[in-house]
mmCIF file of the N, C-alpha and C atoms, coordinates in Angstrom:
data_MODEL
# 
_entry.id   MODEL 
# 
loop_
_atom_site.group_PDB 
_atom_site.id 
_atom_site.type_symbol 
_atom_site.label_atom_id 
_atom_site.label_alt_id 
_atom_site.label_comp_id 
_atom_site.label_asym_id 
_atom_site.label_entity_id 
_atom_site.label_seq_id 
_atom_site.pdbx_PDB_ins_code 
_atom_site.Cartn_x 
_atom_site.Cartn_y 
_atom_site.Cartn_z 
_atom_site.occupancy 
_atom_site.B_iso_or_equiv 
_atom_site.pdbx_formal_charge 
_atom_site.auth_seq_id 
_atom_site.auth_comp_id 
_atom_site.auth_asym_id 
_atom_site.auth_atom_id 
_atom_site.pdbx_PDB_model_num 
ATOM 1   N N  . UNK A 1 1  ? 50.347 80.436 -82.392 1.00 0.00 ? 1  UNK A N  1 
ATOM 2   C CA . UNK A 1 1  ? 49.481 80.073 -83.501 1.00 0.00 ? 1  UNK A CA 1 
ATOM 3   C C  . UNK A 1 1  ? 49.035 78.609 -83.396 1.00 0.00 ? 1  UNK A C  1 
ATOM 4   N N  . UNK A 1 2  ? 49.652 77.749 -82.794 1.00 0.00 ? 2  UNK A N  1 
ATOM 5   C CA . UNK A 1 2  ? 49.699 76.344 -82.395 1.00 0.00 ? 2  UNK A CA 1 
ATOM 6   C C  . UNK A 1 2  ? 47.833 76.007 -82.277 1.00 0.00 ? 2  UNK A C  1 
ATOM 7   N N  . UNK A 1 3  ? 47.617 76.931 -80.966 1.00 0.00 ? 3  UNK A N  1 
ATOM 8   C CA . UNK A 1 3  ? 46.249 76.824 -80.458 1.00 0.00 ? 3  UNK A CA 1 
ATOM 9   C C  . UNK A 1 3  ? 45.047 77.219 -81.608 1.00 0.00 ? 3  UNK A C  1 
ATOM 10  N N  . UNK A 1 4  ? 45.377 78.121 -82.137 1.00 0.00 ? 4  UNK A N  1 
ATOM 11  C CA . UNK A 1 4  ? 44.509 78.706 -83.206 1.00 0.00 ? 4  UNK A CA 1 
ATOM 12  C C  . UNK A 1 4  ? 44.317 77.359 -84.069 1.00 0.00 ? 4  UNK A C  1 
ATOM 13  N N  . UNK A 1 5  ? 45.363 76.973 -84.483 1.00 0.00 ? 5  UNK A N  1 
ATOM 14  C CA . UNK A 1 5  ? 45.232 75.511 -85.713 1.00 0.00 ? 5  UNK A CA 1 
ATOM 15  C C  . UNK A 1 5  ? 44.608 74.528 -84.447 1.00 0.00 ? 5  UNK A C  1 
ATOM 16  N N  . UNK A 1 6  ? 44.950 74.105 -83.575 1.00 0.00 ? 6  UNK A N  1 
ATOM 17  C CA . UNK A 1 6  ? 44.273 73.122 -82.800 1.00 0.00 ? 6  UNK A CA 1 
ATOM 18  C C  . UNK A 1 6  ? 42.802 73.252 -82.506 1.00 0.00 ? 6  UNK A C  1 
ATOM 19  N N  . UNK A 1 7  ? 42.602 74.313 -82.250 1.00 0.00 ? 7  UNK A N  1 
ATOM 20  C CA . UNK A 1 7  ? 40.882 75.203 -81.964 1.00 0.00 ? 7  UNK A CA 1 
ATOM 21  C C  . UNK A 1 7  ? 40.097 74.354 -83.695 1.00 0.00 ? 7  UNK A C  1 
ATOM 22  N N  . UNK A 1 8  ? 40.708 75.086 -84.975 1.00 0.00 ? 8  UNK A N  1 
ATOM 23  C CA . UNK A 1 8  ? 40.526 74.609 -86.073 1.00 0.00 ? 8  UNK A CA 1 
ATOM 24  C C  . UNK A 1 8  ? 39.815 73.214 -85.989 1.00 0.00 ? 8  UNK A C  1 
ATOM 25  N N  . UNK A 1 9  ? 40.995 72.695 -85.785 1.00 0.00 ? 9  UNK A N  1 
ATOM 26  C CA . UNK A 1 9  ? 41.067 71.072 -86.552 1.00 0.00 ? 9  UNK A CA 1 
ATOM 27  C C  . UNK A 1 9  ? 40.158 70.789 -85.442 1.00 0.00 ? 9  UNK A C  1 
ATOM 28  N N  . UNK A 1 10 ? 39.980 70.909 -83.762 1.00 0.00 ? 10 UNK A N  1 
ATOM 29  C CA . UNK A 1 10 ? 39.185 69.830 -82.787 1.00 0.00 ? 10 UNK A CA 1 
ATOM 30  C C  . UNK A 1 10 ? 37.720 70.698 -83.313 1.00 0.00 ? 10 UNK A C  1 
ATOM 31  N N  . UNK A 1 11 ? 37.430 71.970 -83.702 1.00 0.00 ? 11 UNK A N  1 
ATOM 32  C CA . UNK A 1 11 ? 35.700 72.199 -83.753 1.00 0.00 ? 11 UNK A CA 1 
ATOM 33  C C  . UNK A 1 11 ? 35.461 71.427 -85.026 1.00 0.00 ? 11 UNK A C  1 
ATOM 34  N N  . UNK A 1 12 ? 36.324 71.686 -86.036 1.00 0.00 ? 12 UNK A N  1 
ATOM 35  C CA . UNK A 1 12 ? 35.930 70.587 -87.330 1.00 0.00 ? 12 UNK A CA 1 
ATOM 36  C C  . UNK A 1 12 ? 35.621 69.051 -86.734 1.00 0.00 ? 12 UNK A C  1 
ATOM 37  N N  . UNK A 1 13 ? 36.339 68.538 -85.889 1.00 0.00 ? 13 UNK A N  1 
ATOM 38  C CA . UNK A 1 13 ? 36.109 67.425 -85.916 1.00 0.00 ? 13 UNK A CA 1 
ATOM 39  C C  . UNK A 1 13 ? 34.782 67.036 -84.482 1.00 0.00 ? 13 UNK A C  1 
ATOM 40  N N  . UNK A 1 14 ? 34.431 68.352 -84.210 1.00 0.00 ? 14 UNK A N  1 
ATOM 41  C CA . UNK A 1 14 ? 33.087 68.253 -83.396 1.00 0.00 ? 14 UNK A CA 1 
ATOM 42  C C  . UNK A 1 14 ? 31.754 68.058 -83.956 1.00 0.00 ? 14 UNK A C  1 
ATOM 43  N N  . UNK A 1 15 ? 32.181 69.127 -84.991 1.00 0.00 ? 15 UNK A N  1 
ATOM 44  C CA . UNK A 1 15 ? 30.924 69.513 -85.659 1.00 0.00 ? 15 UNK A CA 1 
ATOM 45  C C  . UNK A 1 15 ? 31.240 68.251 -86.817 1.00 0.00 ? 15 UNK A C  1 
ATOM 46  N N  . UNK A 1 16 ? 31.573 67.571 -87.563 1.00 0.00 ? 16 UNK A N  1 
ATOM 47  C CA . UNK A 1 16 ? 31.570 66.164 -88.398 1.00 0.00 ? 16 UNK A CA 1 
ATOM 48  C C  . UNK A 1 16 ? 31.313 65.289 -87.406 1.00 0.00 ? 16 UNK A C  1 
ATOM 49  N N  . UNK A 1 17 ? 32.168 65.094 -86.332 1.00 0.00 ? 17 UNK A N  1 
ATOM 50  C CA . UNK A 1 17 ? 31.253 63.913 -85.257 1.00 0.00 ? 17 UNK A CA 1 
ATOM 51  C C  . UNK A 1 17 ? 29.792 63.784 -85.615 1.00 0.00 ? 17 UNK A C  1 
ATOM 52  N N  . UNK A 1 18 ? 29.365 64.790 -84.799 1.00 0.00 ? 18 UNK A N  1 
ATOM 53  C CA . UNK A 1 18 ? 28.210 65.263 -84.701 1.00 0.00 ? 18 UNK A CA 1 
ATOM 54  C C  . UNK A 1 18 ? 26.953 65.071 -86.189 1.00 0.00 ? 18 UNK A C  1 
ATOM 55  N N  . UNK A 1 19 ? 27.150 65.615 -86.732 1.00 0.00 ? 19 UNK A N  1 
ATOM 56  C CA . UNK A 1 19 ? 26.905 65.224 -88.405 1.00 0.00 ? 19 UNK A CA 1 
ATOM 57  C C  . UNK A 1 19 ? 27.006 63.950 -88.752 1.00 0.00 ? 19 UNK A C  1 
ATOM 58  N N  . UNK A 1 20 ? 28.179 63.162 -88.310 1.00 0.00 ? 20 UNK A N  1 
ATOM 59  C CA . UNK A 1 20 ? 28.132 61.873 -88.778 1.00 0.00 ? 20 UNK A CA 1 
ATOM 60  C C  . UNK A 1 20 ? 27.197 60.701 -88.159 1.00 0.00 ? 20 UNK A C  1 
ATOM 61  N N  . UNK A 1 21 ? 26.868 61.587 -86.723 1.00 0.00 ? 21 UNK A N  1 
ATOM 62  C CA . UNK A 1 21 ? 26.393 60.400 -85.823 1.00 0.00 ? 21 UNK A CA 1 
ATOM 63  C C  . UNK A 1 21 ? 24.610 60.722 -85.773 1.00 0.00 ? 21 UNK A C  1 
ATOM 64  N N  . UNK A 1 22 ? 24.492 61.747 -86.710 1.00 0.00 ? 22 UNK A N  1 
ATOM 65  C CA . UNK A 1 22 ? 22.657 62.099 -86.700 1.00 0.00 ? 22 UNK A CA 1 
ATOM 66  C C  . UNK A 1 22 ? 22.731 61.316 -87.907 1.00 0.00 ? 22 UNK A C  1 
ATOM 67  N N  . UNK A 1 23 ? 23.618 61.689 -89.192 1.00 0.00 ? 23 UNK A N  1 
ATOM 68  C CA . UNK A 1 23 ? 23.423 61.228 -90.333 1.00 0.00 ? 23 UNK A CA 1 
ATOM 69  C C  . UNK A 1 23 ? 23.433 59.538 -90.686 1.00 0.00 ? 23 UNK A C  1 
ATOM 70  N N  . UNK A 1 24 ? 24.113 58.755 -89.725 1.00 0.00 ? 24 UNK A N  1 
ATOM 71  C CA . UNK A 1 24 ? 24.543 57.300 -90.291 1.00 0.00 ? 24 UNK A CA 1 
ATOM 72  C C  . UNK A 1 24 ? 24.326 56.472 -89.105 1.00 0.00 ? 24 UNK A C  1 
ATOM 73  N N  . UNK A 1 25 ? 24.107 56.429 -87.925 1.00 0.00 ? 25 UNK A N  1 
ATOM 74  C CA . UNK A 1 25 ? 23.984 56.538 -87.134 1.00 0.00 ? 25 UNK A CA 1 
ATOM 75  C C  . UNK A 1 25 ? 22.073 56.398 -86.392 1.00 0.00 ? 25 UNK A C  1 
ATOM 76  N N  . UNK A 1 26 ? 22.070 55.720 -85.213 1.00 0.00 ? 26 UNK A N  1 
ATOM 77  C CA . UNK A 1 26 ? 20.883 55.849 -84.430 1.00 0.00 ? 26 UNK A CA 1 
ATOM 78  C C  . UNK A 1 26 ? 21.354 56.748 -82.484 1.00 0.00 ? 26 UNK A C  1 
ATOM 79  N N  . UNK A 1 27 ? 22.732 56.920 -82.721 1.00 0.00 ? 27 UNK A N  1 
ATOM 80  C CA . UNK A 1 27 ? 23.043 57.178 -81.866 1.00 0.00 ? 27 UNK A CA 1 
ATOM 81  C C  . UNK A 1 27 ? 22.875 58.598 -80.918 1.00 0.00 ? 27 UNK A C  1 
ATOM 82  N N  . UNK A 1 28 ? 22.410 60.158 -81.644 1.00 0.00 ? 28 UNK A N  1 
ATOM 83  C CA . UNK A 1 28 ? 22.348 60.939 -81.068 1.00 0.00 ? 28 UNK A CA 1 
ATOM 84  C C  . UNK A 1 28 ? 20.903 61.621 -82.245 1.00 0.00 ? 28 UNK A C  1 
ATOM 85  N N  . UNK A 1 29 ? 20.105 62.278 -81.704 1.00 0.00 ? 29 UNK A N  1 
ATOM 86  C CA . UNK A 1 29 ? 19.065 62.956 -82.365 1.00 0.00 ? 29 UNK A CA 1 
ATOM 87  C C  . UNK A 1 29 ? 18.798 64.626 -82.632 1.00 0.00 ? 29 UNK A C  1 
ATOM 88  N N  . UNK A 1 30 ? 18.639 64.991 -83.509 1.00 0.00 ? 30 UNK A N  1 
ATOM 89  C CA . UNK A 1 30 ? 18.758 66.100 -83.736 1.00 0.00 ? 30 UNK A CA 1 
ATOM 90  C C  . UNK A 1 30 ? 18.205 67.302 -82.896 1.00 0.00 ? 30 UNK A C  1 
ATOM 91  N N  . UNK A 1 31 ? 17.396 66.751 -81.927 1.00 0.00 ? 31 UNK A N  1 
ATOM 92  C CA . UNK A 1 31 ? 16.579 67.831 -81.145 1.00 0.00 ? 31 UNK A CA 1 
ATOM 93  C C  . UNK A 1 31 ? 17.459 67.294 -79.711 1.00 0.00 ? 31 UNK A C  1 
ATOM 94  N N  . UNK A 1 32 ? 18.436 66.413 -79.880 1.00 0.00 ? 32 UNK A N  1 
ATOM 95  C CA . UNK A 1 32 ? 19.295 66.655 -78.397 1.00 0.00 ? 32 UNK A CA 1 
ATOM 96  C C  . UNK A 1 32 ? 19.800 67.670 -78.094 1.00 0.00 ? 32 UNK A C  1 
ATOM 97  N N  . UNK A 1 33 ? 20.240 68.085 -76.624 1.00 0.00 ? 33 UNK A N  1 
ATOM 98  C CA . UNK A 1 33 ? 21.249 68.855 -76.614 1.00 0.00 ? 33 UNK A CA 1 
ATOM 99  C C  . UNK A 1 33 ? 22.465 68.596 -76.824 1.00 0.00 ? 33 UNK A C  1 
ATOM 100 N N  . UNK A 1 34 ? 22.806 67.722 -76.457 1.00 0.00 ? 34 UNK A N  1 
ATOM 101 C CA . UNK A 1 34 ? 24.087 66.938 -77.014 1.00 0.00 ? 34 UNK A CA 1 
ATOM 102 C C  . UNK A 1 34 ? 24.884 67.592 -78.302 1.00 0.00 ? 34 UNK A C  1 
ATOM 103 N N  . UNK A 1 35 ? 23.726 67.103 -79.413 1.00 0.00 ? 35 UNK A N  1 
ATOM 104 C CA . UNK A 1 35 ? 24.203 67.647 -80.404 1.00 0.00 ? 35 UNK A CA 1 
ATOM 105 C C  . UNK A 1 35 ? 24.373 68.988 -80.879 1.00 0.00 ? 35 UNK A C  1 
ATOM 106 N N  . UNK A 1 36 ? 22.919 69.763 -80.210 1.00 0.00 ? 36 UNK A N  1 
ATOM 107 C CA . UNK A 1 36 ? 23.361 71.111 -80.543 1.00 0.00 ? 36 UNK A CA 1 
ATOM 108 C C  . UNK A 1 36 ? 24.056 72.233 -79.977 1.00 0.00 ? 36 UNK A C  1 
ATOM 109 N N  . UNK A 1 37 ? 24.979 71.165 -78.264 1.00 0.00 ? 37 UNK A N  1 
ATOM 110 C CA . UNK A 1 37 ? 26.051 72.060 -77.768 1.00 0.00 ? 37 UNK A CA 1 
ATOM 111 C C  . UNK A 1 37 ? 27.119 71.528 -78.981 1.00 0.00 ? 37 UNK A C  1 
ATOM 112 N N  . UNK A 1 38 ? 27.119 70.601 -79.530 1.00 0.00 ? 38 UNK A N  1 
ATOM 113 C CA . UNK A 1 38 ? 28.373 70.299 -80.249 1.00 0.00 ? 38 UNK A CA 1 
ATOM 114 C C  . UNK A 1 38 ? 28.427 71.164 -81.492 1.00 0.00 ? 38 UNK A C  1 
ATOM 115 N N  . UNK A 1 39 ? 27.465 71.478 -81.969 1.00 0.00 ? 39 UNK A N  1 
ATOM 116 C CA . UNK A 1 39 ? 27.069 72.335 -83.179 1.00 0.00 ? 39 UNK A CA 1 
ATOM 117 C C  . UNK A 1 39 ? 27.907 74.153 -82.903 1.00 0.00 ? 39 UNK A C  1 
ATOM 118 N N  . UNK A 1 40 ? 28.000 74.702 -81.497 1.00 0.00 ? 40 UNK A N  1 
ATOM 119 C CA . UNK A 1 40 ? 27.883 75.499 -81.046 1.00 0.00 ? 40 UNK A CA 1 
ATOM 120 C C  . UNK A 1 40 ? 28.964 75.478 -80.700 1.00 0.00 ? 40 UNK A C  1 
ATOM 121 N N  . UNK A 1 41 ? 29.716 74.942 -79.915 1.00 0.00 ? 41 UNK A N  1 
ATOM 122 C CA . UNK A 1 41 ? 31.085 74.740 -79.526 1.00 0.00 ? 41 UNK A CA 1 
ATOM 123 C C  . UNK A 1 41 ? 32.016 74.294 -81.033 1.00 0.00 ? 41 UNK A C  1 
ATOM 124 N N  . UNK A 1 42 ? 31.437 73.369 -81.812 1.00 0.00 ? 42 UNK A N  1 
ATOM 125 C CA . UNK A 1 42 ? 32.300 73.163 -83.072 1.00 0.00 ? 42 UNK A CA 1 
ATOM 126 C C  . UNK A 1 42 ? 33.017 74.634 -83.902 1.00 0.00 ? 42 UNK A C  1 
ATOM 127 N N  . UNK A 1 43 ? 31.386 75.394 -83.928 1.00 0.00 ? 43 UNK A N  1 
ATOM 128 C CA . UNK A 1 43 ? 31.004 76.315 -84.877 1.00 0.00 ? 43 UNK A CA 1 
ATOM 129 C C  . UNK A 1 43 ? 32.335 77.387 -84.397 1.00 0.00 ? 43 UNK A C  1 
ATOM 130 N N  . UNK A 1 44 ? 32.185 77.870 -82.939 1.00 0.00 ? 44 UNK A N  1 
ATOM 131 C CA . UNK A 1 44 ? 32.914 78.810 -81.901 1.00 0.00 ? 44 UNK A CA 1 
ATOM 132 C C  . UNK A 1 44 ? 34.536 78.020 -82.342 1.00 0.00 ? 44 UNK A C  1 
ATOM 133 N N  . UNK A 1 45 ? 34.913 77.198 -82.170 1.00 0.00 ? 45 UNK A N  1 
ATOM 134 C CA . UNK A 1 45 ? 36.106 76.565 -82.508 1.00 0.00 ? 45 UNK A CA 1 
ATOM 135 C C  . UNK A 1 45 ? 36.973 77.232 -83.924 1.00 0.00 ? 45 UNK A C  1 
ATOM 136 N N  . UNK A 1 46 ? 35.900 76.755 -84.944 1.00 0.00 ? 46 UNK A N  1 
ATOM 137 C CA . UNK A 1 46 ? 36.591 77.026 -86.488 1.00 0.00 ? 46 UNK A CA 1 
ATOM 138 C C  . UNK A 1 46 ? 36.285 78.371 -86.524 1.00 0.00 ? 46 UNK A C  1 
ATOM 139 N N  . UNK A 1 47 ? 35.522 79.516 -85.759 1.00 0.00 ? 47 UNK A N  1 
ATOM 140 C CA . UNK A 1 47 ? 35.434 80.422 -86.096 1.00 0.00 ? 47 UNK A CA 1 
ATOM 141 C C  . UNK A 1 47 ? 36.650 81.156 -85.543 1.00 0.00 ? 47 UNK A C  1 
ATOM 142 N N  . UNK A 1 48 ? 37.099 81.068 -84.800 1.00 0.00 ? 48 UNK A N  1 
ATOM 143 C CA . UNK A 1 48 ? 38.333 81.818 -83.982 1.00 0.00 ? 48 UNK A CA 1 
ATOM 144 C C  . UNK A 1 48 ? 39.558 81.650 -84.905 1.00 0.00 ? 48 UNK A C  1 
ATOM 145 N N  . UNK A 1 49 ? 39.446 79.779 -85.631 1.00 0.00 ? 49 UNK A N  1 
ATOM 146 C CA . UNK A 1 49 ? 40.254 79.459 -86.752 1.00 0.00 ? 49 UNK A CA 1 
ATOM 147 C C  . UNK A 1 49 ? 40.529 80.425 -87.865 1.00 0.00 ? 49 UNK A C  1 
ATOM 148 N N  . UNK A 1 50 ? 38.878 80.856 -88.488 1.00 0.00 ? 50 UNK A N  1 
ATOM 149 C CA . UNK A 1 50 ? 38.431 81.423 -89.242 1.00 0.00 ? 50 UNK A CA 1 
ATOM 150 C C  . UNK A 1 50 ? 39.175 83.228 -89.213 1.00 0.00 ? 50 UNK A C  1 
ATOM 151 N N  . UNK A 1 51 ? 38.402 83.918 -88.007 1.00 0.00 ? 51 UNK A N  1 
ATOM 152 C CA . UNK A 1 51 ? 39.284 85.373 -88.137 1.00 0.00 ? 51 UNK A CA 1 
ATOM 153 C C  . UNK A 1 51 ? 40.656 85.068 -88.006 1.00 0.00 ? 51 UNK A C  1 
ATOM 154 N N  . UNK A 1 52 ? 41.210 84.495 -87.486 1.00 0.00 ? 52 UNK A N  1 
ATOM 155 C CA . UNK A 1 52 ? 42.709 84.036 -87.568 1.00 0.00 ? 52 UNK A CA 1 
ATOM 156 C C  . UNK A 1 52 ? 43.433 84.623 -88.508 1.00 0.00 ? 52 UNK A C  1 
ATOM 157 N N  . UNK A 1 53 ? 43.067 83.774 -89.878 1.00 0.00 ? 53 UNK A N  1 
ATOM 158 C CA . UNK A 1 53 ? 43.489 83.472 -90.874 1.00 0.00 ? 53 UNK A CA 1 
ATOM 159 C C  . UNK A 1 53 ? 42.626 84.312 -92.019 1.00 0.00 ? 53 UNK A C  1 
ATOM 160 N N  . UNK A 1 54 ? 41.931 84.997 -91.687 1.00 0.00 ? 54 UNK A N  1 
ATOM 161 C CA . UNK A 1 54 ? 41.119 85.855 -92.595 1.00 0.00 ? 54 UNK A CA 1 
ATOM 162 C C  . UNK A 1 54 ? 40.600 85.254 -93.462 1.00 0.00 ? 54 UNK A C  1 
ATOM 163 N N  . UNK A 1 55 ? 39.703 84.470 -93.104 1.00 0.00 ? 55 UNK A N  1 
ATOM 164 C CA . UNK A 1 55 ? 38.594 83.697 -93.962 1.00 0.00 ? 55 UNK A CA 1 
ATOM 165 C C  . UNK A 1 55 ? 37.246 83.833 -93.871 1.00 0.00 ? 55 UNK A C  1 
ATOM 166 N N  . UNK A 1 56 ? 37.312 85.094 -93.954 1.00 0.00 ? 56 UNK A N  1 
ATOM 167 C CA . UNK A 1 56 ? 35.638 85.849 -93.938 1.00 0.00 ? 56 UNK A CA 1 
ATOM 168 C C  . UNK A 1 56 ? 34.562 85.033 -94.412 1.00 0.00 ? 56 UNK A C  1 
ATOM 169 N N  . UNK A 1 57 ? 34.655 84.576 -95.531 1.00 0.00 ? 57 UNK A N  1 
ATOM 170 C CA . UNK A 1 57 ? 33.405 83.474 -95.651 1.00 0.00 ? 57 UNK A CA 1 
ATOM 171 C C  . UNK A 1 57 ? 33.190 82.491 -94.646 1.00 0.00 ? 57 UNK A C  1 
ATOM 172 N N  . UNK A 1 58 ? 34.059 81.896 -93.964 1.00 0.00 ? 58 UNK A N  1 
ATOM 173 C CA . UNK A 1 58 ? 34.114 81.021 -93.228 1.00 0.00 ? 58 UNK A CA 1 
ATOM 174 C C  . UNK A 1 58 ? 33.570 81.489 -91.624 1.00 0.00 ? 58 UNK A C  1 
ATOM 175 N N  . UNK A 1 59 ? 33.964 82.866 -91.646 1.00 0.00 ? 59 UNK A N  1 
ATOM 176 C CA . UNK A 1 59 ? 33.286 83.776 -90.541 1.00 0.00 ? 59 UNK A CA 1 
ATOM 177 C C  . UNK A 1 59 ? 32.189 83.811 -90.344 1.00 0.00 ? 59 UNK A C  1 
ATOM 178 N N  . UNK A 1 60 ? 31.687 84.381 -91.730 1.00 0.00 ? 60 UNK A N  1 
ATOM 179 C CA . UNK A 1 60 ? 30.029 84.227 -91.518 1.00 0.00 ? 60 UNK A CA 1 
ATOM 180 C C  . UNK A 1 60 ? 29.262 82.881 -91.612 1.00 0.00 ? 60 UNK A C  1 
ATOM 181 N N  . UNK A 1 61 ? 29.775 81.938 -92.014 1.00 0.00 ? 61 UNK A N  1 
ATOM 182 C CA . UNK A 1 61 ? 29.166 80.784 -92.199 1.00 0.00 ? 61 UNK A CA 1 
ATOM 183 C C  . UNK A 1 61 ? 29.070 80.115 -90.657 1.00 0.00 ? 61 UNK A C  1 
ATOM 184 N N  . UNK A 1 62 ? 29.904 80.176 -90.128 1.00 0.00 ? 62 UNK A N  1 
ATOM 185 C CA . UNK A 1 62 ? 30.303 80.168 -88.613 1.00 0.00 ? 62 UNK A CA 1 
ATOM 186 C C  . UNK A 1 62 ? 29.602 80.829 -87.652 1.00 0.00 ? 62 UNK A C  1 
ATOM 187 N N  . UNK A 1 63 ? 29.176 81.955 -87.610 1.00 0.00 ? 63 UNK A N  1 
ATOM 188 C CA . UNK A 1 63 ? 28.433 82.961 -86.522 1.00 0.00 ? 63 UNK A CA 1 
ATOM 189 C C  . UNK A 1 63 ? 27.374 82.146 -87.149 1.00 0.00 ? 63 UNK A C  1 
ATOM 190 N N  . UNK A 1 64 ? 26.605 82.609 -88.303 1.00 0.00 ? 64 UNK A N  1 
ATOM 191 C CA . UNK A 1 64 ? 25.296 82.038 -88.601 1.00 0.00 ? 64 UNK A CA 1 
ATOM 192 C C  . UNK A 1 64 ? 25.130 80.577 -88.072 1.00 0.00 ? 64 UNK A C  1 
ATOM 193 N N  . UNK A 1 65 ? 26.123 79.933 -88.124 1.00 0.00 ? 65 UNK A N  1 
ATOM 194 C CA . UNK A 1 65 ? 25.801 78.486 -87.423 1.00 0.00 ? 65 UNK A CA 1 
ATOM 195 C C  . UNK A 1 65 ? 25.923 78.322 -85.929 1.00 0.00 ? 65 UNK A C  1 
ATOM 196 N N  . UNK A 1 66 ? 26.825 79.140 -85.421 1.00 0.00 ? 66 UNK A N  1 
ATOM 197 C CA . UNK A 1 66 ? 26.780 79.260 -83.997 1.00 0.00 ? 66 UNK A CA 1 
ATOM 198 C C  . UNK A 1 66 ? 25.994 80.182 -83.459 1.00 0.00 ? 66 UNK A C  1 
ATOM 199 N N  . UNK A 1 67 ? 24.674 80.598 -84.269 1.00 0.00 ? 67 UNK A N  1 
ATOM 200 C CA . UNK A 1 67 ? 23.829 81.433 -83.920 1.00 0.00 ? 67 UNK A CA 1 
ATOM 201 C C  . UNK A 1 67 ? 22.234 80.353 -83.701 1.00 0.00 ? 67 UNK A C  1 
ATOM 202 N N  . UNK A 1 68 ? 22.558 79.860 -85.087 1.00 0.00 ? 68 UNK A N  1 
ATOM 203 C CA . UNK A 1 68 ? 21.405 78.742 -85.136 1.00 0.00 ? 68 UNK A CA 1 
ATOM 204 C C  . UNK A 1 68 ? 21.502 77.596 -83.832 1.00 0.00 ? 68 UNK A C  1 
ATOM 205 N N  . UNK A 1 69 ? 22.897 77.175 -83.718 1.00 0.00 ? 69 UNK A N  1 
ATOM 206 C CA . UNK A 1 69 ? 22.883 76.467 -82.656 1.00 0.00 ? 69 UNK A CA 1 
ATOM 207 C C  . UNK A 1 69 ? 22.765 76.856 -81.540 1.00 0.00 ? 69 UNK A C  1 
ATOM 208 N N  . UNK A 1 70 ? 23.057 78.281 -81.229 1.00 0.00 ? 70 UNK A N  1 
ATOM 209 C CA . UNK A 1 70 ? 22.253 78.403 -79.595 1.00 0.00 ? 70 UNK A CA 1 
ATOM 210 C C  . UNK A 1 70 ? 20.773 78.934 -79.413 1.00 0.00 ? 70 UNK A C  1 
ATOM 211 N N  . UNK A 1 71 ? 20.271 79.102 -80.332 1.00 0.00 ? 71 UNK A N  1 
ATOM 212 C CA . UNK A 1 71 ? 18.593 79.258 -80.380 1.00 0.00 ? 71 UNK A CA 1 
ATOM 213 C C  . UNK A 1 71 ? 18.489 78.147 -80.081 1.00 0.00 ? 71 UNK A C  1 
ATOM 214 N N  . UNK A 1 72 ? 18.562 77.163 -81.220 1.00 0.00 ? 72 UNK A N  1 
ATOM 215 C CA . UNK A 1 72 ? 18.327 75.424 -81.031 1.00 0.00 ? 72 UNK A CA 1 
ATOM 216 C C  . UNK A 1 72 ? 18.508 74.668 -79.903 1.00 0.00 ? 72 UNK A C  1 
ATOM 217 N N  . UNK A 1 73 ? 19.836 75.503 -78.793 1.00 0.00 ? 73 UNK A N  1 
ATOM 218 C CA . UNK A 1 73 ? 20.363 74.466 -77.736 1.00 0.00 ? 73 UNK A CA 1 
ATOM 219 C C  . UNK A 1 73 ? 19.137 75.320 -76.313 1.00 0.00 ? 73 UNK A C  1 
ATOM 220 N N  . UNK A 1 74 ? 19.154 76.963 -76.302 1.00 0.00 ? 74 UNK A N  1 
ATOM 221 C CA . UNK A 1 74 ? 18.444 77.211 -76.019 1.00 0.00 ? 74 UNK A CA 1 
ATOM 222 C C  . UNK A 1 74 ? 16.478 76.037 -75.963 1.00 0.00 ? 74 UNK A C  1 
ATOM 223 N N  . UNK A 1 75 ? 15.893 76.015 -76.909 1.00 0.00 ? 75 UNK A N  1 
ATOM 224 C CA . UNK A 1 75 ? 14.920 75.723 -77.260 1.00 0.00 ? 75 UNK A CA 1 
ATOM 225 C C  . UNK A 1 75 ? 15.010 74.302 -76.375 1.00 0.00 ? 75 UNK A C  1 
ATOM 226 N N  . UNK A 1 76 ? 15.656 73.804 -76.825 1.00 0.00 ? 76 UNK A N  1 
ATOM 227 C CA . UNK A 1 76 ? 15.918 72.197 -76.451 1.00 0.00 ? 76 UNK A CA 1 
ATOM 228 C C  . UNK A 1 76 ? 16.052 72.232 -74.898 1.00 0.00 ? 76 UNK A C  1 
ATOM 229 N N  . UNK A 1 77 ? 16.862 73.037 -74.068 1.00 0.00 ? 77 UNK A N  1 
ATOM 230 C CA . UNK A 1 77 ? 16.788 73.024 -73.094 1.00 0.00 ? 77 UNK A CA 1 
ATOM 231 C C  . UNK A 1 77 ? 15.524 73.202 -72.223 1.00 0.00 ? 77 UNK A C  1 
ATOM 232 N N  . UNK A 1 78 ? 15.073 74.308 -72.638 1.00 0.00 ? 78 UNK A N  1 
ATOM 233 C CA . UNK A 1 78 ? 13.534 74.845 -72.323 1.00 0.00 ? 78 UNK A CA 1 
ATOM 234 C C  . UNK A 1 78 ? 12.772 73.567 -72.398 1.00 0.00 ? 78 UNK A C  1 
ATOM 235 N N  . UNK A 1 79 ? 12.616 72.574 -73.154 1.00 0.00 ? 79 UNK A N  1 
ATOM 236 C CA . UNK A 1 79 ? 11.808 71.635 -73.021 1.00 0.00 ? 79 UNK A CA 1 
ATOM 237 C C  . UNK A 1 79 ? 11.429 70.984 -72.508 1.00 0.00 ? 79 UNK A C  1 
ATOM 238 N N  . UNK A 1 80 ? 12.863 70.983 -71.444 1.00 0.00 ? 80 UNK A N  1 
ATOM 239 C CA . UNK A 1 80 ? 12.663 69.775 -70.945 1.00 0.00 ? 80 UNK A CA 1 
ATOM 240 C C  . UNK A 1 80 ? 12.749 69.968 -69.390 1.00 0.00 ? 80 UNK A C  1 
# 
């Protein structure tokens, strides 16, 4: 269970990185990839957290975001 809580706590603290450094920050931009592998990998993290522990809301809030983020990381890549 160790890994499951570790998966948890490091995608939370991917996906707030990430958030903190578009939001306060000049350092990373929202149409990077950067950010929206971190969005994607965060999301994949707390979600594994998520069925774990049977936190279905947290499930879907999770796929839907790790859904948005690989369209987005997709897109971004294509661009360039």
């Amino acid at each position: 269970m160790f890994i499951i809580e570790f998966l948890g706590w490091l995608g939370m603290a991917v996906v707030l990185t990430a958030f903190m450094l578009i939001s306060l920050t000049d350092k990373l931009v929202v149409s990077s990839w950067i950010y929206q592998a971190a969005n994607l990998v965060g999301s994949v993290f707390v979600l594994v957290n998520n069925v774990a522990h049977g936190a279905w809301p947290g499930v879907v809030l999770n796929v839907v975001w790790g859904v948005v983020a690989a369209i987005a990381l997709i897109r971004t890549v294509r661009k360039k």
